[in-house]
N, C-alpha and C positions, 0 to 999 in steps of 0.2 A: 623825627630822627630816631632810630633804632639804638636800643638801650644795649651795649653789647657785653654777657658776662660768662662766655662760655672759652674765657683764654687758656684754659689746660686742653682745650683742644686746638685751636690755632691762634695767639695775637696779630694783631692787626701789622704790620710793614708799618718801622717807625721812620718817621721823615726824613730824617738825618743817614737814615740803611740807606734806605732808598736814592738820595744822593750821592750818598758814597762809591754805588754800586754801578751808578749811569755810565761812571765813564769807561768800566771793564766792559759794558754793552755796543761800546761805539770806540773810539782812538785806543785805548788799552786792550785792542780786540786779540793780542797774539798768543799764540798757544804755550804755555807755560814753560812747556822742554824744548823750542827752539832758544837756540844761542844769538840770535839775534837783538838788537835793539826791543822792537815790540814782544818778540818773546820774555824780555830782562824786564819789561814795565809789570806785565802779568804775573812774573816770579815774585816781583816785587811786593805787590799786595797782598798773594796767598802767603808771604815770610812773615810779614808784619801781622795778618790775623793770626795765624800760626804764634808767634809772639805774644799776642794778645790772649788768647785765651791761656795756653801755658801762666799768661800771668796770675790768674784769676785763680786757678787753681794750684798754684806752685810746683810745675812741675819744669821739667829741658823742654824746648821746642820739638826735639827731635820724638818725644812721645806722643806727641799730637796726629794722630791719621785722620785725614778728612773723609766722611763717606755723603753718601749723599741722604742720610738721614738718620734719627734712631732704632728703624727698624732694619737699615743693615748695620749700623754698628752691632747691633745687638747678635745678629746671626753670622758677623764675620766673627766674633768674641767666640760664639759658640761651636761654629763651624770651625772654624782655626782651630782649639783646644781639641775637639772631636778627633780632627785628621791627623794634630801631630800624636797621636795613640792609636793611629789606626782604626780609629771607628771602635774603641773597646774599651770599657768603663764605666764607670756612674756619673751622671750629672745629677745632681741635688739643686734643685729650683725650688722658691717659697711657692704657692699656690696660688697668690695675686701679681703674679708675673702679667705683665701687659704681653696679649697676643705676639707678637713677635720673637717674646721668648718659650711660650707655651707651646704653639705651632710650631716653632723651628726645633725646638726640643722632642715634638711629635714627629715631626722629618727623622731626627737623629734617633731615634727607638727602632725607626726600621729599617733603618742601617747599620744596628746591633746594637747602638749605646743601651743601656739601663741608665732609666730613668726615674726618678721620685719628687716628691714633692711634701716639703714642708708646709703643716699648716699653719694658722694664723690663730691668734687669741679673739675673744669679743669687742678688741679695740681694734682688731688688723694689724698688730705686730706680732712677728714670728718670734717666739720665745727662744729664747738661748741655749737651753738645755735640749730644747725637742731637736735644734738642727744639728748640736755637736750629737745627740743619739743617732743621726740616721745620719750621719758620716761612716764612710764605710774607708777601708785600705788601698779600694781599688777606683776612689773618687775623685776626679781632674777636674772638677770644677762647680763652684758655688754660685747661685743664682739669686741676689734678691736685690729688688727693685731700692732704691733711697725713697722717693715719693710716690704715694699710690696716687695714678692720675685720678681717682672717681674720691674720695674721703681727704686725700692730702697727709694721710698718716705718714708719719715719718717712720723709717724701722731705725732702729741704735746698730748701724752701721759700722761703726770703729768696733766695739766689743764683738762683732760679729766676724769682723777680717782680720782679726788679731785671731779670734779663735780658726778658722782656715790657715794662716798664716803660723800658726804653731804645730799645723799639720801637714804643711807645704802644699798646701791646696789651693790656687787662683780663688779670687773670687770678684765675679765680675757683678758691676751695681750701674744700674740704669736710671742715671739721672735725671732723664727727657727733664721731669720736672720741676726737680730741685733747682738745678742749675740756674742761678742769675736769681733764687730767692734764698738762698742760705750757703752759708759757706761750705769749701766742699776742699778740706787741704786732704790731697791726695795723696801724696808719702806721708804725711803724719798718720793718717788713717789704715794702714797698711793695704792698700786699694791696687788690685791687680790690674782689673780692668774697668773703664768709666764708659757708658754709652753718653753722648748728648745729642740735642737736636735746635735747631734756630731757630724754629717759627714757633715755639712755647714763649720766646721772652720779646718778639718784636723783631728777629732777624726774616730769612726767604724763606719759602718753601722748597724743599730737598736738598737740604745740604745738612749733614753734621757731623760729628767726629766721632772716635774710639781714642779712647788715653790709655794708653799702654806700658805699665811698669817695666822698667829699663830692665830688669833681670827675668823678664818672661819671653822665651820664648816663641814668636808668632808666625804662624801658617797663614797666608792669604789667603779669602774670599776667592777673589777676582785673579787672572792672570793674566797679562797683556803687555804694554811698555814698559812697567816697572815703578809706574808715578808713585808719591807718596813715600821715597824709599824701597820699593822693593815693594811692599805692603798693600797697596789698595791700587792697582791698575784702572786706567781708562783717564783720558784727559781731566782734566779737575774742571768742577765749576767755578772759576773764579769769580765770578761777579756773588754769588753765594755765598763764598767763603769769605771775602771780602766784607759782605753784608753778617757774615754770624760773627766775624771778627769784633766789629765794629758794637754790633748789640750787646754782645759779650763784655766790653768795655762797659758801654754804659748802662748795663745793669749792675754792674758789682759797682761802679760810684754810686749810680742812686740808690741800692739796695738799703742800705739803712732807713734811709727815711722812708722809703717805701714801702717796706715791710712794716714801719712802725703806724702808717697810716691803714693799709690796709687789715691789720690787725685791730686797729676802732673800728672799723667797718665790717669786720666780720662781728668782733663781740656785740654790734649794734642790729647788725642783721638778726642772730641769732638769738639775741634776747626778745628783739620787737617778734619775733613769728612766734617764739615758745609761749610768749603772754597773750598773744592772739589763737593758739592755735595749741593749748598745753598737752595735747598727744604728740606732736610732735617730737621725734626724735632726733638725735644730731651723731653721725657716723663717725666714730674715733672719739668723740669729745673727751677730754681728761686727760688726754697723752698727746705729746708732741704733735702740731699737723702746720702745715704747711698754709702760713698767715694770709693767702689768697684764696682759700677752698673750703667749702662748706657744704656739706654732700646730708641733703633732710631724708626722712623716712616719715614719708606723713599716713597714717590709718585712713583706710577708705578711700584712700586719691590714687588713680594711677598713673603712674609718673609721667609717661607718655603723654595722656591727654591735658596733664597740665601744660607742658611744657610747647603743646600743639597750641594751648590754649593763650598763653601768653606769645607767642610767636605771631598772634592777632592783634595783636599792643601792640607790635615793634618789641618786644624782648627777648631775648636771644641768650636761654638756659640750655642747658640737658638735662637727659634722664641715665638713669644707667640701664636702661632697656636697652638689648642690642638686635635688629630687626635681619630675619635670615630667610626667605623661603616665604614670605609673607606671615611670618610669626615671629610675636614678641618674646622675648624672655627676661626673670630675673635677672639681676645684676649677679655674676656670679661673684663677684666681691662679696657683693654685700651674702651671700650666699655660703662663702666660704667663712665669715664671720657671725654665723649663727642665726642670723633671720630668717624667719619661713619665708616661701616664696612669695605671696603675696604682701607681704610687709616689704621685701625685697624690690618689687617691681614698681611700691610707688616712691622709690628713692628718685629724688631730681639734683643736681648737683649745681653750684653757683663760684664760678672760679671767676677772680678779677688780675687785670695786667696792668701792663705802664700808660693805657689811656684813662683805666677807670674814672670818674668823677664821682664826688658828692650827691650831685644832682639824680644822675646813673642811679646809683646806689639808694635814693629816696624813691625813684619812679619805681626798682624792682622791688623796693619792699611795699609798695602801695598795691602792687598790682600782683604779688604773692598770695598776697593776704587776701585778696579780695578773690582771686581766682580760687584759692583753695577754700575759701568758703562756699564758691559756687559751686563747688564741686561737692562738698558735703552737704551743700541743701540748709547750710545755715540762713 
């Protein structure tokens, strides 16, 4: 049976999603904006996930937009703010923006935005001082991620949107993978914009939302019927949203204990490879990171062929090698955090979710260790 620990890229469809969702598949079939009976059943369940996550983060139902994942959240957030200025301005982005803000910000440069990018310290948080430096007069909009999906760094988010926020500057934070492993109070925070996505914590694939502070302003992505409020056009998924409703719930009950389990399980991973393997490096270590994610930097391994190498086990890591044209490159994370490129490239990352086991957890550290030995010829 395959050991599976690669959840900051997709969790597995948790049983109880999956049931919940059956019946918007079949008898709850009716399209959300008929007035009809089956249209009132299908309203019904996007109200109540709608509901659901508002809770989780304490905010009205009516800021919740559903899209059909985090990478358009991400580029409605940024497109919206772009258009209502006319395509004119600065975006300020951190430099470990997940692709969807990097690229859609590289769209927005050639449609006249100025753009920048802050960078990051040897732990992967953006310092506070360097981003209020490169605020500029003519800046609409703040870009930095809450959880690096490849390290799990956490950036100090509230000190960051209070400082935007004393300069009446948005700033939109990309949760994909915070959400459903640490708390996220969105008006205490002073948080303009929230990306989320469902298939990080156990909901579907393509569905997620944008959370949208009641006194911002928003330009629409999409144009068409007007679903969403006005806001994000085109029928809704509902069996999806239903399903990110419902995982959304049950990761904020479990999340306590979960967190506090998975967090022995990192300090036990990380210690058992550092005594096996004492070149080993650990990305972020020391600062806040996200108690499912543990991203090595091992000498002489590269990251790729381990990860090729245990997927002959049944285990199922990453690397932060990203493959384009038939060639590999660094992690540019780990890249923007000071590593030369080949210490960069044998980064492998190990993220765990709501299926994890003990057992899981025993078998990838047996087979870690033993892999990266083979690899170094120990």
């Amino acid at each position: 049976m395959m050991v599976y620990l690669d959840h900051n890229a997709s969790s597995p469809l948790r049983p109880e999603v999956n049931a919940a969702m059956q019946p918007f598949h079949a008898e709850r079939f009716g399209n959300p904006s008929s007035v009809h009976g089956a249209g009132r059943a299908s309203r019904q369940g996007i109200d109540e996930a709608r509901r659901r996550l508002a809770e989780q983060l304490g905010v009205h139902d009516s800021q919740i937009i559903f899209t059909s994942g985090g990478t358009e959240a991400n580029n409605a957030a940024l497109f919206g703010q772009a258009a209502r200025h006319g395509f004119q301005g600065h975006i300020l982005i951190s430099a470990i923006e997940h692709p969807s803000v990097l690229q859609c910000c590289e769209r927005l440069r050639r449609y006249g935005m100025e753009i920048s990018r802050v960078g990051v310290d040897g732990s992967g948080r953006v310092q506070l001082d360097a981003l209020q430096a490169q605020l500029r007069s003519k800046t609409i909009l703040v870009a930095v991620m809450h959880a690096n999906n490849e390290t799990g760094v956490l950036q100090e988010v509230e000190p960051l949107a209070q400082i935007c926020r004393a300069r009446g500057i948005p700033l939109l934070c990309d949760a994909v993978q915070s959400f459903g492993k640490v708390d996220i109070p969105f008006t205490e925070w002073n948080l303009s914009l929230l990306a989320l996505s469902a298939h990080k914590l156990g909901g579907p694939k393509g569905v997620g939302a944008l959370v949208v502070d009641k006194a911002l302003a928003f330009e629409p992505l999409l144009s068409g019927g007007g679903q969403e409020r006005g806001r994000r056009s085109g029928t809704e998924n509902v069996p999806g949203i239903v399903g990110f409703g419902l995982a959304a719930a049950l990761a904020g009950t479990e999340r306590v204990v979960r967190v506090k389990q998975w967090r022995q399980w990192q300090q036990q991973l990380e210690q058992r490879l550092q005594e096996a393997v004492p070149e080993i490096q650990i990305a972020g270590q020391g600062v806040a990171r996200l108690a499912n994610t543990s991203a090595f930097l091992i000498p002489g391994v590269h990251g790729e062929t381990l990860v090729m190498s245990l997927d002959l086990e049944g285990v199922a890591i990453s690397s932060g090698s990203a493959c384009g044209s038939g060639r590999s490159r660094p992690s540019p994370v780990m890249l923007e955090m000071g590593y030369d490129p080949e210490l960069a490239s044998s980064m492998i990352r190990i993220s765990m979710g709501w299926s994890t086991t003990q057992d899981e957890m025993e078998r990838l550290t047996e087979s870690l260790i033993k892999g990266i030995k083979r690899l170094l010829h120990w």
